[in-house]
C-alpha positions in Angstrom: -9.7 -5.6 -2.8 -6.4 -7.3 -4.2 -6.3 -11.1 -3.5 -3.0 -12.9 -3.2 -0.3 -10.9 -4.8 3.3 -11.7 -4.2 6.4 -9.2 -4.8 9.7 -9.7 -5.0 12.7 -7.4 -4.5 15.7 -7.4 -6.7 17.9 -10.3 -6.6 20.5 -7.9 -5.1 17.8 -7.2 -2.7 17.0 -3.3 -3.9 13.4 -2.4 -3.2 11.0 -2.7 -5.6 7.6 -0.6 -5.8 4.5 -1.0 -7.7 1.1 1.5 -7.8 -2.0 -0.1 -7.9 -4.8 1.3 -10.5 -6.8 4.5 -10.0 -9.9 4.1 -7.8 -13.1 6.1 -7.4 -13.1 8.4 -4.1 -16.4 7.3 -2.4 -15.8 9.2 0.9 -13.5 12.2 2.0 -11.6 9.6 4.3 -10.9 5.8 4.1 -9.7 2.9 6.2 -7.3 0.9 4.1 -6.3 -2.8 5.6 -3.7 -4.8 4.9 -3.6 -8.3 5.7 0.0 -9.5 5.3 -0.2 -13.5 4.7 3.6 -14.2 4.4 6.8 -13.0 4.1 10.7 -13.8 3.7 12.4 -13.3 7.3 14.5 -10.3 5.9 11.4 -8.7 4.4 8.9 -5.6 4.9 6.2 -4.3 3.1 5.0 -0.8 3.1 1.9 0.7 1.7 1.0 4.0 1.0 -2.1 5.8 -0.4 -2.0 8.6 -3.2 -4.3 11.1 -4.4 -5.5 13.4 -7.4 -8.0 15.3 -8.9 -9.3 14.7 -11.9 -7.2 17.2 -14.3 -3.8 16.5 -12.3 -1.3 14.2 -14.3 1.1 11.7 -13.1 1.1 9.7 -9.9 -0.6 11.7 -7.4 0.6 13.1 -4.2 0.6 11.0 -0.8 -2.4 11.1 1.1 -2.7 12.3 4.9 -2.1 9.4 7.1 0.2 7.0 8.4 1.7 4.5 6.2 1.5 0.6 6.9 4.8 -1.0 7.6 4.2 -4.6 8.3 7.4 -7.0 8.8 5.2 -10.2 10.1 2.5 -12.0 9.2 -0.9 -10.1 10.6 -3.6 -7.2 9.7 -2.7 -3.6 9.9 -5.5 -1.0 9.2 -4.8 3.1 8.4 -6.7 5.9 8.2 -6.6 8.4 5.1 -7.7 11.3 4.3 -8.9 14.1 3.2 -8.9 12.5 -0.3 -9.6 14.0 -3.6 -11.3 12.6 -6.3 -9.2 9.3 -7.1 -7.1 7.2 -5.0 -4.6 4.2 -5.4 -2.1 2.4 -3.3 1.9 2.4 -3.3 2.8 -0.9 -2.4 6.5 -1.3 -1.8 8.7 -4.5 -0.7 12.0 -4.1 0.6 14.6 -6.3 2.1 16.1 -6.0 5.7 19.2 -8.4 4.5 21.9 -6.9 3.0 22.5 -8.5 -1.0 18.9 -10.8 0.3 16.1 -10.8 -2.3 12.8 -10.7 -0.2 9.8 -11.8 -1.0 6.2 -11.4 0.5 2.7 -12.5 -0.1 -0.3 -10.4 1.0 -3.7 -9.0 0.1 -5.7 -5.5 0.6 -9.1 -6.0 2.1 -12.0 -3.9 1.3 -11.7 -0.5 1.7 -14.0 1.4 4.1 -15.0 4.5 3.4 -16.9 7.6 5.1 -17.1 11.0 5.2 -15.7 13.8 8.1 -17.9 15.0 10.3 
């Protein structure tokens, strides 16, 4: 669960992107919700989920599912999966305004996770 964390794009408005740290799998699939608190009118947040094993290096590879786009206040929840053995989020804010830095304020709530069938 991340509380209350705020990103900013550029001043020139480019988008910015941040990875959160590596998590523990605890299922093969996971619901990943995103409650987006506020935001700059020009602004949109995207979050993505990425995946490794345990001898891979760098930043993992995308996981199976769809990506959360939010551009209004609200709660969005995804599906992921099948995972491998640790997983993290790609958050990315970007602005809608040309030249406008965007800003937005939002938290992750607790994942849910659970196995396939």
């Amino acid at each position: 669960m991340f509380d209350a964390q705020l990103m900013i794009t550029e001043s020139d408005g480019a988008s910015v992107s941040l990875y959160s740290p590596w998590m523990n799998r605890e299922g093969d699939r996971v619901l990943a919700t995103l409650d987006l608190v506020e935001l700059h009118p020009d602004g949109r947040l995207q979050v993505s989920v990425y995946h490794k094993s345990a001898e891979d290096s760098g930043d993992g590879d995308p996981a199976s599912g769809t990506a959360i786009t939010r551009t209004s206040a609200g709660r969005t929840t995804s599906e992921f999966g099948p995972l491998k053995e640790f997983v993290r989020y790609k958050f990315t804010c970007e602005s809608d305004g040309e030249g406008t830095q965007a800003w937005t304020l939002f938290r992750m709530l607790r994942l849910a996770w659970f196995d396939a069938v």
